[in-house]
C-alpha positions, 0 to 999 in steps of 0.5 A, spaced: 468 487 465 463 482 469 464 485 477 460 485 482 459 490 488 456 491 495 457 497 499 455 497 507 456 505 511 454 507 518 457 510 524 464 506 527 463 502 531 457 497 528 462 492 525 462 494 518 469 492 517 466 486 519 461 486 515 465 488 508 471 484 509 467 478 510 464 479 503 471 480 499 472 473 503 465 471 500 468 472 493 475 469 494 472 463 497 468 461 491 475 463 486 473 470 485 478 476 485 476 481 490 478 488 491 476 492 498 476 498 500 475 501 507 473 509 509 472 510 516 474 517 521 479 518 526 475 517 531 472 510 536 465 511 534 460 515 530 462 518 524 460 516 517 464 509 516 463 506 510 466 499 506 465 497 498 467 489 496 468 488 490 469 481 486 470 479 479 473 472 475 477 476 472 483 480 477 481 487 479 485 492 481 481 497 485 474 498 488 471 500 481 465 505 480 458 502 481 455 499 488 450 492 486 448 492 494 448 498 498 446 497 505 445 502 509 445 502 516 443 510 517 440 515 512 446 519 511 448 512 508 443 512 503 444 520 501 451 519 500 452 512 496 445 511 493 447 515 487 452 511 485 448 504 485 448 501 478 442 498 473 438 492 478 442 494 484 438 494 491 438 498 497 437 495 503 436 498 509 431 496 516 424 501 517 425 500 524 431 505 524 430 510 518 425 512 512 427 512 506 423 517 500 423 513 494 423 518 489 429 521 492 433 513 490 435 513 482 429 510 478 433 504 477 434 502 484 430 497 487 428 497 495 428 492 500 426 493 507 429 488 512 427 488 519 434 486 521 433 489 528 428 485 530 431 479 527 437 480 531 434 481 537 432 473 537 437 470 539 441 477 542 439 484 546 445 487 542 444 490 536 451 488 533 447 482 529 444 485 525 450 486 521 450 478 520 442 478 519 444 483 513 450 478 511 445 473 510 440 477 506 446 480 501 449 472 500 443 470 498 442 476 493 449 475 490 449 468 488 453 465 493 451 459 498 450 459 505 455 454 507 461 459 504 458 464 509 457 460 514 465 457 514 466 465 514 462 466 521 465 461 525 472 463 522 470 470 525 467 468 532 471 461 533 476 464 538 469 467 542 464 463 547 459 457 543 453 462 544 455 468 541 458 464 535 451 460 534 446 466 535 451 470 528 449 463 525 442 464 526 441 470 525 445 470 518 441 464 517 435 468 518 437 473 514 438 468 507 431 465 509 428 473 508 431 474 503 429 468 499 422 469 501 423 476 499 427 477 493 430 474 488 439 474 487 441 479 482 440 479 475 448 480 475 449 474 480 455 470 481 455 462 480 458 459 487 465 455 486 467 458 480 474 457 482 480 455 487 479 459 493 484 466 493 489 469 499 486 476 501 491 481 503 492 488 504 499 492 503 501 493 510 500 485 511 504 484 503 510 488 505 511 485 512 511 478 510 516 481 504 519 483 509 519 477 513 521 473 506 527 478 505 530 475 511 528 481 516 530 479 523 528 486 526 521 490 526 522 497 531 515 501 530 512 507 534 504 506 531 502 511 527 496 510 522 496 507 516 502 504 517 500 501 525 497 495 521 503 493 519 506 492 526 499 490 528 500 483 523 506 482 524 506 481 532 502 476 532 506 472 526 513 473 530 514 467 532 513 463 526 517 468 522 522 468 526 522 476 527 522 481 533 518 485 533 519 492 537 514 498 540 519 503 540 518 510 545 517 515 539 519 514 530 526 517 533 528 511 537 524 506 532 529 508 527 536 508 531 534 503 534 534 499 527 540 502 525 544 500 531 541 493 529 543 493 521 550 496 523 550 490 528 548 486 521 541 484 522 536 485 516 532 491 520 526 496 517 522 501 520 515 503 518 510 510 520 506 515 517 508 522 514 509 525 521 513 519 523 518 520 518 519 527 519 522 526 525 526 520 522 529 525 517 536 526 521 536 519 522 536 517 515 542 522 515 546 518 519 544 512 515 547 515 509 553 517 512 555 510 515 553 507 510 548 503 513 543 499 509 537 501 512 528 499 510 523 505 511 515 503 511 512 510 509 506 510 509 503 516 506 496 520 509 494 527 507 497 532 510 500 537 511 502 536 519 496 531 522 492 533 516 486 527 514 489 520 519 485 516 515 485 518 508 489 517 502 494 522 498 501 522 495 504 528 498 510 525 500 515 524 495 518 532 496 519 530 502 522 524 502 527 526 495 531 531 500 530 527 508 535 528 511 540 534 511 546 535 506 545 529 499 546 521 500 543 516 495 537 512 497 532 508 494 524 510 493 520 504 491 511 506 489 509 500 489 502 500 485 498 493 489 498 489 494 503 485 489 508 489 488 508 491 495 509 484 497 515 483 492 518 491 492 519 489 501 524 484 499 527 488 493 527 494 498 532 489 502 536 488 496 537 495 494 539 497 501 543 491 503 547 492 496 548 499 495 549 499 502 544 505 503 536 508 505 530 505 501 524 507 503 517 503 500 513 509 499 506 506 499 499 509 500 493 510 505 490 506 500 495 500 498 497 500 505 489 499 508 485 496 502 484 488 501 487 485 495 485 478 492 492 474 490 493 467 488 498 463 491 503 464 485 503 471 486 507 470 493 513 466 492 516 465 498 522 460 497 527 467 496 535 466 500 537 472 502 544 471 500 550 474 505 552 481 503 559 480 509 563 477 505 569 480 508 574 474 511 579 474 517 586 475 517 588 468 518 593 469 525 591 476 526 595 479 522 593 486 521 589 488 515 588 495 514 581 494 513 578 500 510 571 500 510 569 505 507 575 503 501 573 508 494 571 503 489 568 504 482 561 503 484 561 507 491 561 499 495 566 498 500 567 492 504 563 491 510 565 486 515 561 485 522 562 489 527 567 484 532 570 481 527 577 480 529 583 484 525 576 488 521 575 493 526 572 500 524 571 507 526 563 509 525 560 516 525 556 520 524 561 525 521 566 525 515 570 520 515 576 517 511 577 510 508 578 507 515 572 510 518 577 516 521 573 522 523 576 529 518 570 533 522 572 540 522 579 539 525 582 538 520 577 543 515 582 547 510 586 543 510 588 540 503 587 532 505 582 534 508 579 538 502 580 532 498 578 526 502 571 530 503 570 530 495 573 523 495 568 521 499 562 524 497 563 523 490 564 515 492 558 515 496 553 517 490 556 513 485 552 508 488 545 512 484 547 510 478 548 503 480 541 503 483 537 505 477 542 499 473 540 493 479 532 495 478 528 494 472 526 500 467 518 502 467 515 498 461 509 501 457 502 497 458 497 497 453 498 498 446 503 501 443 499 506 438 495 509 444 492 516 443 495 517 450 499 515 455 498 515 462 503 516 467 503 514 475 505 511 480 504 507 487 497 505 488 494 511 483 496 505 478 491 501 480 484 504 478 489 507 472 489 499 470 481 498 471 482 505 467 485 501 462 481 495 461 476 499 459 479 505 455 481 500 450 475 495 451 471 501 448 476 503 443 480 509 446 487 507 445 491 508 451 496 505 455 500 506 461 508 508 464 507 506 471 514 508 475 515 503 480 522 506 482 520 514 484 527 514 485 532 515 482 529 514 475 529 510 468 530 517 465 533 514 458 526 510 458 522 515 460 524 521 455 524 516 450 517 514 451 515 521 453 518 524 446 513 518 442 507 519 446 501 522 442 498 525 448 500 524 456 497 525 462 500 524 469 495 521 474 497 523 482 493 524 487 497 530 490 496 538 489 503 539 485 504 533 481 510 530 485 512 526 480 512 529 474 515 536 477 521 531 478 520 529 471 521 535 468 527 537 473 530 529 471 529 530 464 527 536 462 519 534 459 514 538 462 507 534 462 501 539 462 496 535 462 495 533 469 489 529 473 490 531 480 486 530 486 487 532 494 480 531 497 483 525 501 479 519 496 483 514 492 482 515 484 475 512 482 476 509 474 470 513 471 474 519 473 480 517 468 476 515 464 473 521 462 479 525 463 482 520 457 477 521 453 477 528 453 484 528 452 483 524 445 477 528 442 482 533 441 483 537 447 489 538 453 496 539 449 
């Protein structure tokens, strides 16, 4: 796969994020596919921050393997990321902030040394600018024309006074103009204007406007990294979306409050990280008893209790299976990119607003915060939410004996608005008739009682079979005949395609089961790819194997041979390469 990478570490606080974003706008402007990944600290400033672009003509899936160009703002940049620089690639960094010895760089390193400070500091004291110098150098090196970057620059700093915009032209300007005195566009260089320009999102922003495209009318969040960006792009967007959006005090507020507004009849969601939802889970109890739609963002960060903020990890799933004391249906959605994220938001809508229960979107640190290229096509944003109340009024306030939660074949009842005349209800949080009329424990014992708690319960979670037959099955890609399968699901998918790509590309038949629904699962599907597979290796990035303990208890096929990882990083493709390769010389069950 033809790619290109460029990678920019320092501490917090040096406009990184800036300098990386505007590189992955860099390659879809021009009609590149772009991927961007971002690793920073929970703290305001210093420690190590860093951000690798990657862009592609073909669609990538994750941020790859290799870097082109590495620029370094300090030297513990150069000892972390250096080794990963590939044939041709540069280092760049400015000797008036640090040395380099270059007998410690890969042999096939190149270095070029860029006095971005004192290029910067003609047009500013700041030292901020010298991250547009490097912007300049860097364009130059991968091909791509001044003019897109400049387009980028005034985007970035149109909203801000005349002065600062001119002195990040000059000085980008400065750095093209150095780097074209002082170097040359690398040997992998990208040709300008390969194609139409491309959307560039991450997942928190694909699952609101999801969201928003579902007919979400109510956005109540408290923040809570990774899940914080979600609420953050969805603010300034209200208006024009046409939804409201709320800060609550605490995750317990936010998720009765959006329970309170589904009950009422407003598409509603709530969105936070692990320890956010830990404390919803008895919310979610309520949602499930009252039979209330409900949308939860799970953002998932490495844990247990605070763990690592700002890192990836997919540690979630067990708690998410049992949230909420005692057993009601719910829908766990994994999307795998940023386009599964925008499709599954509005998927979740349905689930929940049909089967009149809990679904979760369980994306990652990694699916939440990493940029992703698309193509307008891949967002379609002519969806109508059909209307689910379909209960009319009696004509002339005749009574109707409207049962709310009537026992049905699919565990469906009637739903009406709540004012509605001669379709009032009773709505609890405990055990209830058909009419919403509480059994609690005064009626305990007694035989009617006993009946209509089994009655109950067994309508409720019908609705699980009609879950897994209203979503599609998981599909097998790649080739049929694989030597191994791979299994794995949210953003863990994304480097198992650019895996793939590769795997095949070099003749190691592999394909790939990717389990969009975690729950409940396809299992007819599943047993039935599992049983024919060669060799099968689950991928997740948790220490247990969440989803493949759930395979086994759903299925009863144990898969032993398992890639894991917990350290806090997202999966990088070589990784399962090799793993995969192991598998098919002959080794693993």
């Amino acid at each position: 796969m033809q790619d290109l990478s460029l990678r920019v570490g320092g501490q917090a606080g040096e406009g990184i994020a800036t300098v990386g974003e505007t590189f992955c706008r860099l390659f879809t402007r021009n009609g590149y596919h772009a991927y961007g990944h971002t690793a920073y600290q929970s703290v305001i400033r210093a420690g190590h921050v860093w951000f690798h672009a990657r862009g592609s003509p073909d669609r990538i899936w994750s941020q790859g393997d290799s870097i082109d160009v590495l620029y370094a703002l300090d030297q513990q940049t150069v000892s972390i990321h250096a080794q990963f620089i590939r044939d041709g690639g540069v280092l760049i960094y400015d000797p008036e902030k640090f040395t380099i010895d270059a007998s410690s760089l890969p042999k096939h390193a190149t270095l070029l040394a860029v006095p971005t400070l004192a290029l910067a500091r003609k047009y500013a004291s700041e030292p901020l600018l010298q991250g547009s110098v490097a912007m300049g150098v860097c364009t130059f090196l991968m091909g791509m024309p001044f003019e897109t970057l400049k387009v980028l620059l005034e985007e970035n700093f149109g909203g801000k006074k005349k002065e600062i915009l001119e002195s990040n032209l000059k000085a980008a300007d400065e750095g093209y103009k150095f780097a074209q005195q002082n170097s040359k566009p690398l040997a992998r260089a990208f040709k300008p204007n390969y194609g139409p320009a491309k959307l560039l999102i991450t997942g928190n922003q694909a699952v609101a406007l999801g969201a928003a495209v579902a007919g979400c009318k109510i956005l109540v969040q408290y923040p809570m990294t990774p899940a914080t960006a979600l609420m953050h792009w969805m603010a300034p967007h209200a208006t024009t979306m046409k939804v409201m959006v709320k800060q609550a005090e605490d995750e317990i507020a936010a998720i009765n409050m959006a329970i309170g507004a589904s009950a009422g009849g407003i598409r509603a969601m709530t969105a936070s990280s692990g320890g956010g939802v830990a404390l919803m889970v008895e919310a979610m109890g309520l949602a499930g008893m009252a039979e209330v739609p409900l949308v939860v963002v799970l953002a998932q960060r490495s844990g247990p209790s605070t763990g690592l903020p700002t890192k990836t990890e997919q540690g979630d799933l067990n708690m998410l299976l049992g949230a909420g004391q005692g057993e009601f249906p719910r829908a766990i959605l994994g999307p795998g990119n940023v386009i599964e994220a925008f499709h599954q938001a509005i998927e979740a809508f349905e689930l929940a607003e049909k089967w009149q229960t809990l679904a979760v979107i369980a994306i990652d640190f990694t699916n939440a915060e990493d940029f992703q290229s698309v193509d307008i096509a891949d967002f379609p944003l002519d969806y109508e939410p059909a209307s689910l109340f379909t209960v009319p009024e009696p004509k002339d306030g005749a009574p109707s004996n409207f049962k709310r939660y009537a026992y049905t074949a699919s565990g469906v009842s009637p739903r009406s608005i709540p004012g509605q005349k001669g379709l009032e209800f009773v709505m609890a949080s405990d055990e209830h008739d058909e009419r919403g009329y509480l059994i609690s424990d005064v009626l305990s014992g007694l035989p009617k009682s006993v009946e209509i708690r089994k009655a109950m319960m067994e309508k409720r979670m019908r609705k699980l079979a009609g879950i897994v037959a209203s979503t599609a099955p998981p599909k097998l890609e790649g080739p049929k005949d694989a030597d191994v399968t791979i299994v794995a699901w949210g953003s863990t998918a994304s480097p198992v395609r650019d895996a793939l790509t590769e795997l095949n590309a070099e003749g190691v038949k592999t394909n790939f089961l990717f389990l969009a629904h975690a729950y409940p699962l396809h299992t007819k599907e599943i047993t039935e790819v599992l049983t024919h597979a060669k060799k099968v290796l689950l991928v997740e990035c948790n220490f247990s194997g969440q989803i493949g303990r759930l395979i086994r208890t759903e299925t009863g096929i144990d898969i032993r041979n398992k890639l894991l990882k917990y350290d806090g990083e997202p999966f990088y493709p070589h990784e399962i390469v090799r793993k995969v390769k192991e598998l098919a010389r002959g080794g693993g069950n």
